[in-house]
C-alpha positions, 0 to 999 in steps of 0.5 A, spaced: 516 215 561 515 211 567 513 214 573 514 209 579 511 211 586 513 210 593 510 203 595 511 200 588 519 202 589 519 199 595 516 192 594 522 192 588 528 194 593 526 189 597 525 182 593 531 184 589 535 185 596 531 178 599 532 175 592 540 177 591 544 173 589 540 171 584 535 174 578 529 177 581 523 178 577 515 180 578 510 184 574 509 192 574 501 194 574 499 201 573 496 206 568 498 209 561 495 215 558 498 222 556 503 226 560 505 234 559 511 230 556 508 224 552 506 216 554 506 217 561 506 210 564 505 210 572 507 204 577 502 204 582 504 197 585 508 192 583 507 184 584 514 179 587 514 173 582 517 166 584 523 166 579 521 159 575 528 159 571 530 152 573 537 154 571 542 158 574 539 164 576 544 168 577 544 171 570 537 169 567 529 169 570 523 167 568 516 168 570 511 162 571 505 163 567 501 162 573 503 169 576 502 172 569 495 170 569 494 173 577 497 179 575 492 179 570 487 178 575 489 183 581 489 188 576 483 188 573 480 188 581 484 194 581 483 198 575 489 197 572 493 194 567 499 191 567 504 195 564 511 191 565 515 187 568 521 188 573 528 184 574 534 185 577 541 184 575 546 182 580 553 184 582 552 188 575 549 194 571 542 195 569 541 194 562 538 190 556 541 185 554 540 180 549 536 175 553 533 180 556 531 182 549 529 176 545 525 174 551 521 181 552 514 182 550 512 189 544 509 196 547 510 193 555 515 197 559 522 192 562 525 195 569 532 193 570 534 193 578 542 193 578 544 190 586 551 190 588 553 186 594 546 187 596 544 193 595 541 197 589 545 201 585 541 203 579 535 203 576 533 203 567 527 202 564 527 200 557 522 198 551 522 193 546 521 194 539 514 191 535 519 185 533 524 185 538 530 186 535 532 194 538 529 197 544 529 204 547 530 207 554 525 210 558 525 215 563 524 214 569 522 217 575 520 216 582 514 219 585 512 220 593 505 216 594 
Protein backbone atom coordinates (compact mmCIF):
# COMPACT_ATOMS: atom_id res chain seq x y z
CA UNK A 1 0.00 0.00 0.00
CA UNK A 2 1.04 3.68 -0.71
CA UNK A 3 0.02 6.12 1.63
CA UNK A 4 0.62 9.68 0.54
CA UNK A 5 0.43 12.73 2.98
CA UNK A 6 -1.03 15.86 2.50
CA UNK A 7 2.06 18.14 1.44
CA UNK A 8 3.74 15.37 -0.80
CA UNK A 9 0.23 15.22 -2.71
CA UNK A 10 0.45 18.77 -2.99
CA UNK A 11 3.64 19.24 -4.51
CA UNK A 12 2.62 16.35 -7.10
CA UNK A 13 -0.92 18.45 -8.09
CA UNK A 14 1.06 21.40 -8.79
CA UNK A 15 4.14 20.34 -10.80
CA UNK A 16 1.67 18.07 -13.12
CA UNK A 17 -0.86 21.39 -13.29
CA UNK A 18 2.51 23.69 -13.96
CA UNK A 19 3.98 21.21 -16.25
CA UNK A 20 0.72 20.30 -18.55
CA UNK A 21 0.95 19.63 -21.19
CA UNK A 22 3.54 17.90 -20.99
CA UNK A 23 4.96 14.63 -18.64
CA UNK A 24 5.65 15.59 -15.40
CA UNK A 25 8.04 13.57 -13.26
CA UNK A 26 9.95 13.66 -9.92
CA UNK A 27 10.96 11.20 -7.03
CA UNK A 28 8.72 9.88 -4.00
CA UNK A 29 10.91 9.82 -0.45
CA UNK A 30 9.35 7.96 2.55
CA UNK A 31 9.26 4.96 4.84
CA UNK A 32 8.57 1.51 4.08
CA UNK A 33 7.80 -1.00 6.84
CA UNK A 34 4.66 -3.40 8.01
CA UNK A 35 1.21 -1.85 8.30
CA UNK A 36 -2.09 -3.55 9.64
CA UNK A 37 -2.48 -4.56 5.91
CA UNK A 38 0.89 -5.72 4.83
CA UNK A 39 4.14 -3.45 2.84
CA UNK A 40 3.15 -0.03 3.89
CA UNK A 41 4.92 2.47 2.20
CA UNK A 42 4.46 6.23 3.44
CA UNK A 43 5.12 9.29 1.25
CA UNK A 44 6.41 12.06 3.39
CA UNK A 45 7.71 14.34 0.48
CA UNK A 46 8.09 14.53 -2.83
CA UNK A 47 10.83 16.11 -5.17
CA UNK A 48 9.78 18.01 -8.69
CA UNK A 49 12.19 16.93 -11.26
CA UNK A 50 13.06 18.95 -14.57
CA UNK A 51 11.59 16.29 -17.27
CA UNK A 52 15.10 15.59 -19.24
CA UNK A 53 13.36 13.85 -21.99
CA UNK A 54 14.72 15.55 -24.81
CA UNK A 55 11.80 14.61 -27.25
CA UNK A 56 8.26 14.96 -27.36
CA UNK A 57 7.09 15.25 -23.92
CA UNK A 58 3.81 15.02 -24.38
CA UNK A 59 4.05 10.92 -23.86
CA UNK A 60 7.34 10.06 -22.13
CA UNK A 61 9.93 11.46 -19.31
CA UNK A 62 12.87 11.13 -18.10
CA UNK A 63 14.85 11.90 -15.00
CA UNK A 64 18.29 13.51 -14.95
CA UNK A 65 20.66 11.53 -12.93
CA UNK A 66 21.58 14.38 -11.19
CA UNK A 67 18.32 14.95 -9.34
CA UNK A 68 18.24 10.86 -8.90
CA UNK A 69 21.72 11.54 -7.02
CA UNK A 70 20.10 14.87 -4.81
CA UNK A 71 17.14 12.56 -3.99
CA UNK A 72 19.45 10.32 -2.56
CA UNK A 73 21.19 12.78 -0.77
CA UNK A 74 18.13 14.85 0.75
CA UNK A 75 16.59 11.56 1.86
CA UNK A 76 19.31 10.51 3.80
CA UNK A 77 19.46 14.20 5.64
CA UNK A 78 15.91 13.42 6.24
CA UNK A 79 15.85 9.91 7.37
CA UNK A 80 14.14 8.52 4.57
CA UNK A 81 14.49 6.72 1.37
CA UNK A 82 13.58 6.84 -1.78
CA UNK A 83 10.62 4.64 -2.49
CA UNK A 84 9.43 5.88 -5.73
CA UNK A 85 9.10 7.76 -8.45
CA UNK A 86 5.93 9.92 -10.06
CA UNK A 87 4.72 11.10 -13.39
CA UNK A 88 1.81 12.23 -15.06
CA UNK A 89 0.01 11.66 -18.17
CA UNK A 90 -1.82 14.13 -19.79
CA UNK A 91 -5.22 14.41 -21.68
CA UNK A 92 -5.19 10.54 -20.44
CA UNK A 93 -5.72 7.63 -18.11
CA UNK A 94 -3.38 6.86 -15.11
CA UNK A 95 -1.95 3.38 -16.03
CA UNK A 96 1.16 1.62 -16.68
CA UNK A 97 1.97 1.43 -19.88
CA UNK A 98 4.78 -0.31 -21.52
CA UNK A 99 7.28 2.46 -21.75
CA UNK A 100 6.49 3.05 -18.27
CA UNK A 101 7.19 -0.65 -17.67
CA UNK A 102 10.31 -1.25 -19.51
CA UNK A 103 11.66 1.83 -18.01
CA UNK A 104 10.96 1.26 -14.35
CA UNK A 105 13.04 -0.04 -11.65
CA UNK A 106 12.07 -3.59 -9.23
CA UNK A 107 10.76 -3.28 -5.40
CA UNK A 108 10.13 0.85 -6.15
CA UNK A 109 6.84 2.03 -6.17
CA UNK A 110 5.33 4.29 -9.91
CA UNK A 111 2.79 6.93 -9.01
CA UNK A 112 0.95 7.69 -12.33
CA UNK A 113 -1.20 11.27 -12.21
CA UNK A 114 -3.97 11.57 -15.05
CA UNK A 115 -4.16 15.48 -15.77
CA UNK A 116 -7.21 16.43 -18.14
CA UNK A 117 -6.99 19.77 -19.51
CA UNK A 118 -5.22 20.80 -16.52
CA UNK A 119 -6.51 19.49 -13.63
CA UNK A 120 -6.13 15.77 -12.23
CA UNK A 121 -8.41 13.22 -12.57
CA UNK A 122 -6.92 10.46 -11.23
CA UNK A 123 -4.03 8.77 -9.36
CA UNK A 124 -2.70 4.74 -9.57
CA UNK A 125 0.08 3.60 -8.30
CA UNK A 126 2.01 0.67 -9.55
CA UNK A 127 5.20 -1.99 -9.06
CA UNK A 128 7.08 -3.63 -11.51
CA UNK A 129 7.95 -7.22 -11.12
CA UNK A 130 12.10 -8.09 -10.34
CA UNK A 131 12.53 -8.58 -14.18
CA UNK A 132 10.16 -6.01 -15.26
CA UNK A 133 7.72 -7.77 -17.59
CA UNK A 134 4.40 -7.49 -15.44
CA UNK A 135 3.30 -5.03 -12.66
CA UNK A 136 0.82 -4.89 -10.08
CA UNK A 137 -1.28 -1.83 -8.68
CA UNK A 138 -0.65 -0.66 -5.39
CA UNK A 139 -3.37 0.73 -3.18
CA UNK A 140 -3.37 4.15 -2.45
CA UNK A 141 -4.61 6.16 -0.20
CA UNK A 142 -4.07 9.91 0.85
CA UNK A 143 -3.53 10.83 4.61
CA UNK A 144 -3.76 14.35 6.30
CA UNK A 145 -0.52 15.85 7.58
Amino acid sequence: MLKLLAEPWDVIVNHARACYPRECCGILLGTVGQGDEGDERRVTAALACANAYEGNQADRFELDPKDQFEAQRAARQLGLEVIGFFHSHPDCDAYFSATDLANSWPWYSNLVVSVRGGEISQARAFRANDNQTAFTEEELRWLQS
